[in-house]
C-alpha positions as CSV (number, residue, x, y, z in Angstrom):
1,X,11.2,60.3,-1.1
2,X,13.3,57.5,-1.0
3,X,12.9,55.1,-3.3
4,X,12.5,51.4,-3.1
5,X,15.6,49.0,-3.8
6,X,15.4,46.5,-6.8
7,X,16.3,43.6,-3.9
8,X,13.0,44.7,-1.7
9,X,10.9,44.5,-4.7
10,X,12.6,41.1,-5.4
11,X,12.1,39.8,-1.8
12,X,8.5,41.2,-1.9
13,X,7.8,39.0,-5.6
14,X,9.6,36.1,-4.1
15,X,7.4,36.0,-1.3
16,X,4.3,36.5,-3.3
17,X,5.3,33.8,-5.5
18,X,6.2,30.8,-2.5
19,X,2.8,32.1,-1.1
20,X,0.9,31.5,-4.0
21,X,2.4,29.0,-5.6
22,X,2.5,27.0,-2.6
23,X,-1.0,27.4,-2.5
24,X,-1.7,25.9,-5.8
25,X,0.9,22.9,-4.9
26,X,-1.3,22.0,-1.9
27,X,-4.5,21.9,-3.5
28,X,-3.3,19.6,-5.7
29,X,-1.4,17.4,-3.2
30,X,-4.6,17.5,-1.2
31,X,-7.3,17.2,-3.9
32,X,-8.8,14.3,-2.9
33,X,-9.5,15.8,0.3
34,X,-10.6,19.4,-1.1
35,X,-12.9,17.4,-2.9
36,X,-14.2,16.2,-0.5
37,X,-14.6,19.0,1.6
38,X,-16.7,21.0,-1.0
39,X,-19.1,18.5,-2.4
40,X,-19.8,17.1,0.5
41,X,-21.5,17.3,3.9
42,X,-18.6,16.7,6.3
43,X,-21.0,16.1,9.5
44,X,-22.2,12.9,7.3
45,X,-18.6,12.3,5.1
46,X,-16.2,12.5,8.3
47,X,-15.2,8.8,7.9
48,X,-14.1,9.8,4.1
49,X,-12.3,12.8,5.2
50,X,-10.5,10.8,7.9
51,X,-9.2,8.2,5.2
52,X,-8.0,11.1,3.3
53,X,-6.5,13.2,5.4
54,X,-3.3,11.3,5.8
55,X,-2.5,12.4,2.0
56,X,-2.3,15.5,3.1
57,X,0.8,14.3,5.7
58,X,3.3,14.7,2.5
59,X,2.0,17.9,1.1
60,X,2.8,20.0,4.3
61,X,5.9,18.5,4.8
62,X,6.9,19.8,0.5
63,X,5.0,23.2,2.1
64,X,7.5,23.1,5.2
65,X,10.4,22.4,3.0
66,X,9.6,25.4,0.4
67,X,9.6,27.5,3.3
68,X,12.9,26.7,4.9
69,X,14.3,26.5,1.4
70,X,12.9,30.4,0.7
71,X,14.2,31.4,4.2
72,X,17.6,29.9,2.7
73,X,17.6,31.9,-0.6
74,X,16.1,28.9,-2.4
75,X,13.6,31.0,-5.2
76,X,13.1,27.4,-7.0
77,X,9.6,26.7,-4.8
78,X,8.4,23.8,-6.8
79,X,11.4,21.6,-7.1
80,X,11.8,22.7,-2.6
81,X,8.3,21.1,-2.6
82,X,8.4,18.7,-4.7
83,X,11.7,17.4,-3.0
84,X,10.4,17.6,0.7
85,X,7.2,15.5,-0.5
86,X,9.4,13.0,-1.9
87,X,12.1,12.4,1.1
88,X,9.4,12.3,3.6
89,X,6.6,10.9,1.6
90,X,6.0,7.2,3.8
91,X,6.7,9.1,7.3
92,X,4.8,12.0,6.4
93,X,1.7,9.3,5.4
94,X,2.1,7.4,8.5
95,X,1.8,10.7,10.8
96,X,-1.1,11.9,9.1
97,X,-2.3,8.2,9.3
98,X,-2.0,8.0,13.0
99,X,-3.6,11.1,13.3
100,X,-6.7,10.6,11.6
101,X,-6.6,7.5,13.6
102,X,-6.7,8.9,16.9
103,X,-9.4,12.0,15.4
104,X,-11.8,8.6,14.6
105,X,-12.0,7.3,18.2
106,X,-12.1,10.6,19.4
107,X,-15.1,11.3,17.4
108,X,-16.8,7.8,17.5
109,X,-16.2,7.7,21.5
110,X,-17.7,11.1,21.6
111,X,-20.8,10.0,20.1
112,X,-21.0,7.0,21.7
113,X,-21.3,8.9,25.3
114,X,-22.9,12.1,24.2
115,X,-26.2,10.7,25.9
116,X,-24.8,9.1,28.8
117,X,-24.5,11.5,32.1
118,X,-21.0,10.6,32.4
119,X,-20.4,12.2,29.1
120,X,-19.1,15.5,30.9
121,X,-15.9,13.6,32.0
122,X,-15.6,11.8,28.6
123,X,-16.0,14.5,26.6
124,X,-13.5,16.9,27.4
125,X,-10.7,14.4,28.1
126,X,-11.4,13.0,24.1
127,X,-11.2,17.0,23.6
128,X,-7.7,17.4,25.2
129,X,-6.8,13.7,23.3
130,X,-7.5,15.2,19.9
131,X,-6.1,18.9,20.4
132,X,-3.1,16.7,21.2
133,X,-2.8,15.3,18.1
134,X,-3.2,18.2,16.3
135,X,-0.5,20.4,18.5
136,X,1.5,16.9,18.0
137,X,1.4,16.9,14.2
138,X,2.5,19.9,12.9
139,X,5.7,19.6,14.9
140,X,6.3,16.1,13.8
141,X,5.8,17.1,10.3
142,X,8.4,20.2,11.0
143,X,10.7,17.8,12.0
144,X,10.4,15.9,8.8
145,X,11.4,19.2,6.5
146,X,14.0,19.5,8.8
147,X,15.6,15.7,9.1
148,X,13.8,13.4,6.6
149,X,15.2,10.0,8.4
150,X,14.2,10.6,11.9
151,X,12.8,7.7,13.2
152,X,9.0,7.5,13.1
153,X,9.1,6.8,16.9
154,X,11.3,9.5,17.3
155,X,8.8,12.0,15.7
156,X,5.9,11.3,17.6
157,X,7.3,11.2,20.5
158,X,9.3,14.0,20.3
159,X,6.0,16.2,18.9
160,X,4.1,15.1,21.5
161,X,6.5,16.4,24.4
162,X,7.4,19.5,23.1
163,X,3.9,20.4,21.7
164,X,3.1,20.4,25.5
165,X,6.4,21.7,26.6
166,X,5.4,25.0,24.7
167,X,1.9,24.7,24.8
168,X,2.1,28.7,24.1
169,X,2.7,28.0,20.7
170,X,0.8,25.1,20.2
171,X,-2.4,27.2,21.2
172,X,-1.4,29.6,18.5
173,X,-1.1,27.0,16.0
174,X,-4.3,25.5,16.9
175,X,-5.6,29.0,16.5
176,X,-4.6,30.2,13.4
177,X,-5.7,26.2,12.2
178,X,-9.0,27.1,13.8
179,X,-9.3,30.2,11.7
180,X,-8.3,28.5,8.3
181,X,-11.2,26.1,8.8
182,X,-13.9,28.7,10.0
183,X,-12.7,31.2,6.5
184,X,-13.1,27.6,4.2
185,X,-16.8,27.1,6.1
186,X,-17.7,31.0,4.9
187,X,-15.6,31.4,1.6
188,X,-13.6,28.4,0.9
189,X,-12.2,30.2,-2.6
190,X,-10.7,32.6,-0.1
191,X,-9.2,29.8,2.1
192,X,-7.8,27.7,-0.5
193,X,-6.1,30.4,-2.7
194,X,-5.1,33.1,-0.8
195,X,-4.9,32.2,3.1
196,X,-3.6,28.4,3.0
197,X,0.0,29.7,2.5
198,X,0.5,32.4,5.1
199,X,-1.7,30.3,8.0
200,X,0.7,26.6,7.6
201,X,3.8,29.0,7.4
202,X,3.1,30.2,11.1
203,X,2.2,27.0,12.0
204,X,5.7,25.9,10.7
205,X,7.4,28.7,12.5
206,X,6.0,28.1,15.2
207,X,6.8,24.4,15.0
208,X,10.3,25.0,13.7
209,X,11.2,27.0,16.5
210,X,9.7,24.8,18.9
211,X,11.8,21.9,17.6
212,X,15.3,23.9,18.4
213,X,16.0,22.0,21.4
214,X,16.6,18.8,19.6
215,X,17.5,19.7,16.4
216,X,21.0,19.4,16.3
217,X,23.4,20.1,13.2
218,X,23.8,16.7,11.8
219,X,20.0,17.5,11.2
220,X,18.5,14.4,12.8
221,X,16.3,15.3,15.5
222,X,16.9,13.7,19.2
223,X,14.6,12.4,21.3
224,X,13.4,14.1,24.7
């Protein structure tokens, strides 16, 4: 039998290590939120998560970086974070901001008309409004890994239009996202430590390679 090369096992520890290390990273980053999440009953605490959430804008853009830094060679996973979170900490907060912004009068409209018989036209057109926002932010957040002064304007715009441009990917995104909240409902240990890390860096390939278009090599991204 053949046997396996000292740089495969390297490649295979490396990986292992962003994964889970990354892991640990966000659930620090995002603590308030986790903490949230799992002492509380988020059908009655959605107001606190939404006012949270945006911390959570900086953490996946240091998870975004430490990815393009591994696929770079970069083995040094917490200073890539670290460094990512730092650049594109107020942008990153503003995104997530804006987000849980537009998730709020999504969900507060949707109560407010659940009773009314017009409420099937509402409904799904706060539905498409919030999936939006969610294709929309990832790829925003890609784009701040990948060019930490583009414009905040720039950003949303440009995640907006190409989250529907390639709506193939976004669904896949929204997917795997969809996935990484049902496995936190059922075994949130599971979620949190194991799964976080392999279901964002997807979501950032996906994103990543939706961004090609405008991402030219001076590294700030153009607007479509």
């Amino acid at each position: 039998m053949r046997r396996i090369s000292h740089d495969t096992y390297a490649s295979i520890f490396s990986t292992v290590y962003l994964g889970l290390m990354v892991n640990v990273l966000l659930l620090v980053a995002c603590a308030p939120l986790v903490l949230l999440l799992v002492t509380t009953d988020p059908a009655a605490s959605w107001p606190l998560l939404l006012i949270a959430t945006p911390l959570c804008g900086p953490a996946l853009v240091g998870a975004f970086t430490a990815f393009r830094a591994h696929g770079l060679g970069e083995g040094r996973v917490v200073r890539a974070f670290v460094a990512g979170w730092r650049r594109a900490a107020l942008r990153a907060l503003a995104v997530g901001a804006i987000v849980a912004v537009v998730l709020a009068i999504v969900v507060v409209d949707v109560r407010a008309v659940s009773a009314a018989s017009w409420s099937v036209l509402v409904v799904p057109l706060c539905a498409t409004i919030a999936l939006l926002a969610l294709a929309a932010a990832p790829v925003a957040l890609t784009a701040l890994a990948e060019a930490p002064a583009t414009p905040l304007r720039v950003l949303l715009s440009t995640g907006a239009v190409l989250a529907v441009r390639r709506w193939y990917l976004s669904a896949v995104s929204l997917l795997v996202l969809a996935g990484q909240a049902a496995l936190f409902v059922t075994s949130p240990a599971l979620a949190l430590g194991l799964t976080a890390a392999p279901a964002l860096y997807l979501i950032w390939a996906n994103a990543r390679y939706t961004l090609r278009p405008v991402l030219p090599a001076d590294a700030t991204v153009a607007a479509v």
